[in-house]
C-alpha positions in Angstrom: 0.0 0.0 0.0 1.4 3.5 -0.8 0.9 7.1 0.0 -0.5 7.9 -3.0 -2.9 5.3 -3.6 -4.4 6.5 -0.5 -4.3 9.7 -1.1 -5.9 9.2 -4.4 -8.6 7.4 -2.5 -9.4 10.0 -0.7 -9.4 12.2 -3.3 -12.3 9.8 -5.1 -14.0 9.3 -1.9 -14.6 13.5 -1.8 -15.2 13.9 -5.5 -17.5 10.6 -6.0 -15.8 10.5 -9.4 -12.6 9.4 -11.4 -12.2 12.1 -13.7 -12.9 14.6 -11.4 -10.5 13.0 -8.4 -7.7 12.6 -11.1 -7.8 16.6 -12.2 -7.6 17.1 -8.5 -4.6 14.8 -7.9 -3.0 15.9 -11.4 -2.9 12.6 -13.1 -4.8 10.8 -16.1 -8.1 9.4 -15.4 -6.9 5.8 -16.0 -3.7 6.2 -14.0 -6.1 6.8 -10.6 -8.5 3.6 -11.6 -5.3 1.4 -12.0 -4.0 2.6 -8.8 -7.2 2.2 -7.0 -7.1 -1.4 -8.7 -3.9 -2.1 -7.2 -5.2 -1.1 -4.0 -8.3 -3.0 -4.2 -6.2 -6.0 -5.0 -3.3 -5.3 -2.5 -6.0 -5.1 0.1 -8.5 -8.0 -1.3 -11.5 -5.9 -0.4 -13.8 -3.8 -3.3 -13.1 -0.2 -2.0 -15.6 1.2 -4.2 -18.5 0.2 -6.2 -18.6 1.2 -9.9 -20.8 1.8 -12.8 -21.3 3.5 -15.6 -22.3 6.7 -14.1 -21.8 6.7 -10.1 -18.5 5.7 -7.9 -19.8 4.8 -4.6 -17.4 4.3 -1.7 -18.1 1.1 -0.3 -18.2 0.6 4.1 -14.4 -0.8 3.4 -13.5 2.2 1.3 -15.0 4.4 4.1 -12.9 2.7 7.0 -9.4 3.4 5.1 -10.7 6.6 3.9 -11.1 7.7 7.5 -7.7 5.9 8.9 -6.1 8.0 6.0 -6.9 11.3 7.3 -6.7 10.5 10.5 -2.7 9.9 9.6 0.2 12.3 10.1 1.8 11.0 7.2 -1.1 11.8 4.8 -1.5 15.9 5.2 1.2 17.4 3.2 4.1 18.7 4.5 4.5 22.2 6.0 7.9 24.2 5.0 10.2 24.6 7.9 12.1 27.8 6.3 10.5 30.5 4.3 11.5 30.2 0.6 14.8 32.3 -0.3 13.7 35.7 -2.2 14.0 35.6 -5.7 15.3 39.1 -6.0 17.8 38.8 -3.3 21.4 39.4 -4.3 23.9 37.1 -4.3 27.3 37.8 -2.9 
């Protein structure tokens, strides 16, 4: 199981669809449904239900949805120094 597989997860879970969760996360639409795949695989359970028209997050889905944000590792990380001016001079 990796990072981004649950954070793409998480971004389906909120969206309630593939296209839209994939612009969010930056990547191609089949890129996020192979990488939910894996997980679904990885894991044995169906995370989400699919059809033509709806994703629904199954009771499993919800579960690892919730442990996800609930982990330190999955919020982004914060800068720890302030970013060095671009007009600063060099010497």
């Amino acid at each position: 199981m990796e990072l981004r597989q649950l954070r793409y997860l998480v971004a389906l879970a909120d969206e309630q669809h593939f296209t839209r969760a994939a612009a969010r996360e930056h990547i191609a639409q089949p890129a996020l449904s192979q990488q939910i795949r894996r997980l679904e695989q990885e894991i044995g359970l169906a995370l989400v239900e699919r059809t033509t028209r709806r994703v629904t997050v199954t009771e499993a889905g919800h579960t690892l949805v919730a442990r996800a944000r609930s982990s330190p590792r999955s919020t982004p990380p914060t800068p720890r120094c302030r970013p060095w001016p671009a007009s600063a001079p060099v010497t």
